[in-house]
C-alpha positions as semicolon CSV with decimal commas, in nm:
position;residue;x (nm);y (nm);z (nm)
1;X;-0,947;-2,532;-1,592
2;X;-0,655;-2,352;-1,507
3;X;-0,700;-2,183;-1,169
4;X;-0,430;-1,929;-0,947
5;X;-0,653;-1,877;-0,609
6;X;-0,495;-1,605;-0,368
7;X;-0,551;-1,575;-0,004
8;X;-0,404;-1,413;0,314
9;X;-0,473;-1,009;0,238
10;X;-0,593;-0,826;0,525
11;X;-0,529;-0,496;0,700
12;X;-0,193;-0,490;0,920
13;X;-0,021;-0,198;1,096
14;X;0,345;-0,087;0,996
15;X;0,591;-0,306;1,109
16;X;0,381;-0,636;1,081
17;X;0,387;-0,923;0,851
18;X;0,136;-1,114;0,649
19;X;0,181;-1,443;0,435
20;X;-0,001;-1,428;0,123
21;X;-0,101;-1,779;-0,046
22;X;-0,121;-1,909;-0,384
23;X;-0,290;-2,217;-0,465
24;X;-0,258;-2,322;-0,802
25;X;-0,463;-2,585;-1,027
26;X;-0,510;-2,698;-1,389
27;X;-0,152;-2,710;-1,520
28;X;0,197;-2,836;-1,400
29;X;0,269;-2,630;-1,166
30;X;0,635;-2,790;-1,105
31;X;0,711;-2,689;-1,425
32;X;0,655;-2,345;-1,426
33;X;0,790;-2,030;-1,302
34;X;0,576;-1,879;-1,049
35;X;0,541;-1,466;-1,016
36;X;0,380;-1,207;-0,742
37;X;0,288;-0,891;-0,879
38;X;0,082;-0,592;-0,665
39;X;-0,082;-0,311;-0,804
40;X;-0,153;0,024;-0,588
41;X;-0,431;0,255;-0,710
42;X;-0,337;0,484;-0,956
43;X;-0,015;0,295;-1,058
44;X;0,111;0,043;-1,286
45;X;0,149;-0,338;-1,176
46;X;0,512;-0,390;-1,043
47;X;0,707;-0,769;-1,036
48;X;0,753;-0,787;-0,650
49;X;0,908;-1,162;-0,645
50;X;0,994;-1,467;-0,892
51;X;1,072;-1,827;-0,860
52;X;1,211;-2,084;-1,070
53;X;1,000;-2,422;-1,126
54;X;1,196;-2,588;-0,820
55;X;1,238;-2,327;-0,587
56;X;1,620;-2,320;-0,623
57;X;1,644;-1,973;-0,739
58;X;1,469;-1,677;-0,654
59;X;1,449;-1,305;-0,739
60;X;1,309;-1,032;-0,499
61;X;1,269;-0,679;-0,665
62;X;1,514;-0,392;-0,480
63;X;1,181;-0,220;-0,352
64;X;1,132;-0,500;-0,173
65;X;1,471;-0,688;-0,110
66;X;1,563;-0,796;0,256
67;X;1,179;-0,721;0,399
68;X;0,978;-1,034;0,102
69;X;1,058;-1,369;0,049
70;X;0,877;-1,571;-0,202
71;X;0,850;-1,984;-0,175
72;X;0,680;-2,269;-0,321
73;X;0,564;-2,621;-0,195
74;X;0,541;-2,806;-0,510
75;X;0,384;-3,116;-0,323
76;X;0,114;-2,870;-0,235
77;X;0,121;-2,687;-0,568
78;X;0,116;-2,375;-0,343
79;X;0,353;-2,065;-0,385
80;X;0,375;-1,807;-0,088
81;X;0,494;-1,500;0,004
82;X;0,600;-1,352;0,324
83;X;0,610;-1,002;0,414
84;X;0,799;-0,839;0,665
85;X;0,845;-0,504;0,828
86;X;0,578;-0,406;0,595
87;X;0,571;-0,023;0,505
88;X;0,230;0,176;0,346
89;X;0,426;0,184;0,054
90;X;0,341;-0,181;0,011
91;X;-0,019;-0,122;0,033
92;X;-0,184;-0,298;-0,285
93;X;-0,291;-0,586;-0,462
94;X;-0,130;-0,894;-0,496
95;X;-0,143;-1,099;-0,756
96;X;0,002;-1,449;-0,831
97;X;0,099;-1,512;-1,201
98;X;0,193;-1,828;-1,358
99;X;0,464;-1,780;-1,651
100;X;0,373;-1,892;-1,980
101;X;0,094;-2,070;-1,875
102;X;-0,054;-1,801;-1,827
103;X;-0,248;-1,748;-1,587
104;X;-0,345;-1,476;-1,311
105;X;-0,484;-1,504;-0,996
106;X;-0,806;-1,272;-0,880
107;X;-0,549;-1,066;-0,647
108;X;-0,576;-1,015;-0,255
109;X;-0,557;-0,663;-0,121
110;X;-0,290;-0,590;0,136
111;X;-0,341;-0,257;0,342
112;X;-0,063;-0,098;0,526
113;X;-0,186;0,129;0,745
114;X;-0,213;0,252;1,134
């Protein structure tokens, strides 16, 4: 069955940095375009990151640009992302989404907060 398993959530002061983990089964994963989405309370789910089947091209949404960097080890069939100078305004939770497949992962929640 086709499973998106995220991991790597947690509670982290402003400033810091997390790595959030996708692990991916059940479908070609080199073939397909792999999402993150997040979701704070009360809001709607936003695209934070996308990334073509090989990892040669990327896009990072403007909210986000210069701090998140998405990745993917197709050996691994693993897609990451890595958060930087992380603001509460990123508090939320992440979800991995596999295009067209398509499939969602449970989510992870990432808390901003000092």
């Amino acid at each position: 069955q086709v499973q998106l398993v995220e991991s790597g959530g947690g509670l982290v002061q402003p400033g810091g940095s997390l790595r959030l983990s996708c692990a991916a089964s059940g479908f070609t994963f080199s073939g397909a375009w792999m999402r993150w989405y997040r979701q704070a309370s009360g809001n709607e789910r936003e695209l934070v990151a996308s990334i073509e089947s090989t990892g040669s091209s990327t896009y990072i949404a403007d909210s986000v640009k210069g701090r998140f960097t998405i990745s993917r080890d197709n050996a691994k069939n693993m897609v990451y992302l890595q958060m930087n100078s992380l603001k509460p305004e990123d508090t939320a939770v992440y979800y991995c989404y596999a295009v067209l497949v398509p499939s969602w992962g449970q989510g992870t929640q990432v808390t901003v907060s000092s």
